[in-house]
N, C-alpha and C positions, 0 to 999 in steps of 0.2 A: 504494500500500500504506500502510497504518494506521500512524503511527510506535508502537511499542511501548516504554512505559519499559524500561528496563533498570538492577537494581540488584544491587550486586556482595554476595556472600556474608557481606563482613564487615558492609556495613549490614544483609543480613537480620537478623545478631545483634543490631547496634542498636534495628533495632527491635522484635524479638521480648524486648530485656530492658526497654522502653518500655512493653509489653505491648498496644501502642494495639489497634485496631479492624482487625487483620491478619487476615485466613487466609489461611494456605499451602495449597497446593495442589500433589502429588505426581504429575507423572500419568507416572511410571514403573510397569513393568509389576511383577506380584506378585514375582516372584523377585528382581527387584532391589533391592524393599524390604525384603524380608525380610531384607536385610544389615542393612540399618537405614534408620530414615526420621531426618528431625528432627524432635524432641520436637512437640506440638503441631500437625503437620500433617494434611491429611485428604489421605488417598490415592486418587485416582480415577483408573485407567488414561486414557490417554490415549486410548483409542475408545472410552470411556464419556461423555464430558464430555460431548455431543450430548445424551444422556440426562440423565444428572446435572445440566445448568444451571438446569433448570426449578425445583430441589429450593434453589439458591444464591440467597442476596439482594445484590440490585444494590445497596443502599445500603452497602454493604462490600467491602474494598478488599482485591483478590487479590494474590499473589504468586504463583506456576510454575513448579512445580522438575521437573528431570529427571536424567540422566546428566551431560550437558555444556553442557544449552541450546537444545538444537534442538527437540524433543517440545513444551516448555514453550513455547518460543517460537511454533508451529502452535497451541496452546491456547493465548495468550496473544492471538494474533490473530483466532482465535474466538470469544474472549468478550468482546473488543472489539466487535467487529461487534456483538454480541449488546447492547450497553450495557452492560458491564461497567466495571470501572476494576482493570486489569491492569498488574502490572509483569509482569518476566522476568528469574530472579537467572540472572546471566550467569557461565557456569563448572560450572554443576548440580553435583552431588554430589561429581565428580570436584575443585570446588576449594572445596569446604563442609572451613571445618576444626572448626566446632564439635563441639557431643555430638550424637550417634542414638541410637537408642532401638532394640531389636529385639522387633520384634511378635510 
């Protein structure tokens, strides 16, 4: 198996306030965002990615968020394989303590 980075909640913040050349990437289902997402991320359920990777550019660097980590983690592993460059913020929403945004 692929090793998948893994980066914890509070670096997301660092580098989302860096602003570098990140997308995030939600692939929790519609109801669960609707509590909130974080600011600037794109939301693509998790049995959408299949579809959705063709629309993604490989020269930019994911990050994969979910609940706790597991979701993001099966899509972190996928788009590896695919040539991606994937982390996996470890803890998902349930240990996100920044701001959300509700859609």
């Amino acid at each position: 198996m692929d090793h998948i980075k893994e980066i914890s909640t509070t670096e997301v913040e660092k580098v989302m306030q860096k602003e570098q050349d990140v997308v995030l990437i939600d692939v929790r289902e519609d109801e669960e965002v609707a509590n909130g997402i974080i600011e600037g991320a794109t939301h693509i359920p998790l049995k959408q990615i299949p579809e959705a990777i063709g629309s993604l550019d490989q020269s930019k660097e994911y990050i994969l968020i979910c609940r706790s980590g597991g979701r993001s983690m099966n899509a972190a592993l996928y788009m590896k394989e695919k040539g991606f460059d994937v982390s996996n913020m470890t803890g998902g929403m349930l240990d996100w303590q920044g701001e959300v945004i509700i859609k």
